[in-house]
C-alpha atoms as an extended CHARMM CRD file, in Angstrom:
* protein
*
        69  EXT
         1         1  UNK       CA             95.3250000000      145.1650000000      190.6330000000  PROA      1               0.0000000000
         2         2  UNK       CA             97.7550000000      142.1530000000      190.2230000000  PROA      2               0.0000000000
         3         3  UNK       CA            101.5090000000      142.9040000000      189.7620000000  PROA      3               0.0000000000
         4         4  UNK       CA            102.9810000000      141.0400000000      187.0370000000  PROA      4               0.0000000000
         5         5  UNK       CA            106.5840000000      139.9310000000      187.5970000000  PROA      5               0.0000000000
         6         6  UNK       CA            108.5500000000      139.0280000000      184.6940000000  PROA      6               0.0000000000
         7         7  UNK       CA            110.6980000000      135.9430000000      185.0370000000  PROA      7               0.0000000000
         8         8  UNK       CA            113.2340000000      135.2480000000      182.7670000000  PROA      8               0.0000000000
         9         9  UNK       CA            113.5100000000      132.2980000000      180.4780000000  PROA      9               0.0000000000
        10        10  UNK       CA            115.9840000000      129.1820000000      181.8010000000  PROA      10              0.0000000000
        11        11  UNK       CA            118.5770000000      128.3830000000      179.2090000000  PROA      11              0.0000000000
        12        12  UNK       CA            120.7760000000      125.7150000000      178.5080000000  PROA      12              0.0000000000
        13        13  UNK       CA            123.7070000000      124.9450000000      176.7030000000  PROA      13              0.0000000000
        14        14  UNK       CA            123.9780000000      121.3730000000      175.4960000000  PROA      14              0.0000000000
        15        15  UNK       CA            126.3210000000      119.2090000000      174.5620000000  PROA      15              0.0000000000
        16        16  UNK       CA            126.3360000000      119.7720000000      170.9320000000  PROA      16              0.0000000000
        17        17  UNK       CA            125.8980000000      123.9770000000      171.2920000000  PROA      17              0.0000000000
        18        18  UNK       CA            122.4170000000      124.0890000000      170.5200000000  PROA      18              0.0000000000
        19        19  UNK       CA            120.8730000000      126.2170000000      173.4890000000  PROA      19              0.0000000000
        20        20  UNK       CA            117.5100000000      124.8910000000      175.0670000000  PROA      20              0.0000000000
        21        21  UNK       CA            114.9860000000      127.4830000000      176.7670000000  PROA      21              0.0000000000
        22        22  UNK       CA            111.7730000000      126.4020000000      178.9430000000  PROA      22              0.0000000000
        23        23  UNK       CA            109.8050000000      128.7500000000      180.5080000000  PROA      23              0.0000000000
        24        24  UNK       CA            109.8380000000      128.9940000000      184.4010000000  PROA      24              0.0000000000
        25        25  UNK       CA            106.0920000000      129.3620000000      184.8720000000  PROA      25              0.0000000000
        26        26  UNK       CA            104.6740000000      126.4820000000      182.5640000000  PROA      26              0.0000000000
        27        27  UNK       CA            107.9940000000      124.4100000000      182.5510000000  PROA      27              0.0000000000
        28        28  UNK       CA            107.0630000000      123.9390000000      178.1070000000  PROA      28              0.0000000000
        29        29  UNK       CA            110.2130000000      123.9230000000      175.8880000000  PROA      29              0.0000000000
        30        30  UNK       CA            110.4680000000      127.2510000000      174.5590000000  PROA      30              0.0000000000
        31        31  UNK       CA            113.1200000000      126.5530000000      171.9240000000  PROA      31              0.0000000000
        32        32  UNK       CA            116.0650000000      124.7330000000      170.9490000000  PROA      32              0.0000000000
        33        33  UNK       CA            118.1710000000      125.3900000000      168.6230000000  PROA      33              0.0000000000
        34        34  UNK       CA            121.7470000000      127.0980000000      167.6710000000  PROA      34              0.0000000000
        35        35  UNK       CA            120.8790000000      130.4460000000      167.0090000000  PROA      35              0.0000000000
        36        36  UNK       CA            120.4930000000      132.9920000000      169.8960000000  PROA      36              0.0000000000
        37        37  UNK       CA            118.4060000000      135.1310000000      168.0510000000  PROA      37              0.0000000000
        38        38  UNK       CA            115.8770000000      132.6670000000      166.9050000000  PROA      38              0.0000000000
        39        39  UNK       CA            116.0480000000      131.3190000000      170.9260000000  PROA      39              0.0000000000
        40        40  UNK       CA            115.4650000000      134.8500000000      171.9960000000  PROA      40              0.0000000000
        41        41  UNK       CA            112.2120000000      135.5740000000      168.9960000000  PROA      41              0.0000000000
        42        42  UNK       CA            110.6010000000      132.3130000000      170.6550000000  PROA      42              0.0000000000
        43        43  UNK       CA            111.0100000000      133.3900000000      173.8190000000  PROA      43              0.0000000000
        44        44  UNK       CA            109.6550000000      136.4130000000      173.0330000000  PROA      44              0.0000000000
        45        45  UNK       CA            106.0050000000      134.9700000000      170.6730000000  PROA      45              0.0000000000
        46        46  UNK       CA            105.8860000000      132.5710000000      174.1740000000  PROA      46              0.0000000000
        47        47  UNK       CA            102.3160000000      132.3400000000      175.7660000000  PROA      47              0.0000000000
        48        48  UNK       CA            102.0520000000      129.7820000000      178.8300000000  PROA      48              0.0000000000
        49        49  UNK       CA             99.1950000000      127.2330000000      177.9450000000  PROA      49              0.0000000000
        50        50  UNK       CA             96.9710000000      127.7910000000      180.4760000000  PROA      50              0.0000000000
        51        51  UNK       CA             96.2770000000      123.8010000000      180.9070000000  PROA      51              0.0000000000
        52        52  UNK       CA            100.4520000000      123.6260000000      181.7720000000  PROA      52              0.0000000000
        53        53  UNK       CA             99.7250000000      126.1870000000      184.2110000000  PROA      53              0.0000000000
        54        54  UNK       CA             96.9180000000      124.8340000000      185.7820000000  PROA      54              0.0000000000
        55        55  UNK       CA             98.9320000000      121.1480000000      186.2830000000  PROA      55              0.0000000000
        56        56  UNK       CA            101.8410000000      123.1440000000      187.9020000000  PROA      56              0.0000000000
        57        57  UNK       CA             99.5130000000      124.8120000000      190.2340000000  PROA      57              0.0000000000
        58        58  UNK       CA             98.2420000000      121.3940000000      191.0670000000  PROA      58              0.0000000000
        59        59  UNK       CA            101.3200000000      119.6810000000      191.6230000000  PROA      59              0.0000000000
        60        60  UNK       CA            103.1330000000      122.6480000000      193.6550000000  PROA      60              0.0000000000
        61        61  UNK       CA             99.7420000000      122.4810000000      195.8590000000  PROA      61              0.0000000000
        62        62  UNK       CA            100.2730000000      118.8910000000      195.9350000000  PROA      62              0.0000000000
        63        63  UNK       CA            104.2640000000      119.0590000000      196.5420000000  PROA      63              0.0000000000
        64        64  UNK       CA            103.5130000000      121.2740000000      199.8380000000  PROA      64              0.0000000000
        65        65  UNK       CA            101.0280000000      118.9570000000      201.2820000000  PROA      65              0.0000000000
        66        66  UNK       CA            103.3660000000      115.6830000000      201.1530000000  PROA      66              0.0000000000
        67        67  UNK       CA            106.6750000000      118.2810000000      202.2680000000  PROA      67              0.0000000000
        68        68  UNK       CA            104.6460000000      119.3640000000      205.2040000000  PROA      68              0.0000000000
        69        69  UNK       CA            103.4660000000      116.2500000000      206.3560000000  PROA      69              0.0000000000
């Protein structure tokens, strides 16, 4: 049985205090916007689009090809 880890979301605080969140597994923009709580509901309705995670899997398979050559 697979162990599922959670990962937390990445956030940011811009420029003009609206705070960004992507998600660390897909890398898609989560939310954006001033309020904490409505950054925190979005992360929390989040479901990785399997497509997203299929092109990270490809490019981190990719990355550690050209790193170990």
């Amino acid at each position: 049985m697979e162990e599922r880890i959670e990962v937390p979301f990445v956030r940011e605080l811009c420029e003009d205090w609206t705070i960004h969140s992507y998600c660390p597994r897909c890398f898609a923009t989560v939310a954006d916007s001033s309020s904490a709580a409505k950054v925190k509901v979005a992360e929390d309705e989040h479901k990785c689009d399997p497509r997203l995670l299929e092109m990270v899997e490809r490019f981190r398979k990719v990355s550690h090809l050209v790193s170990a050559a």
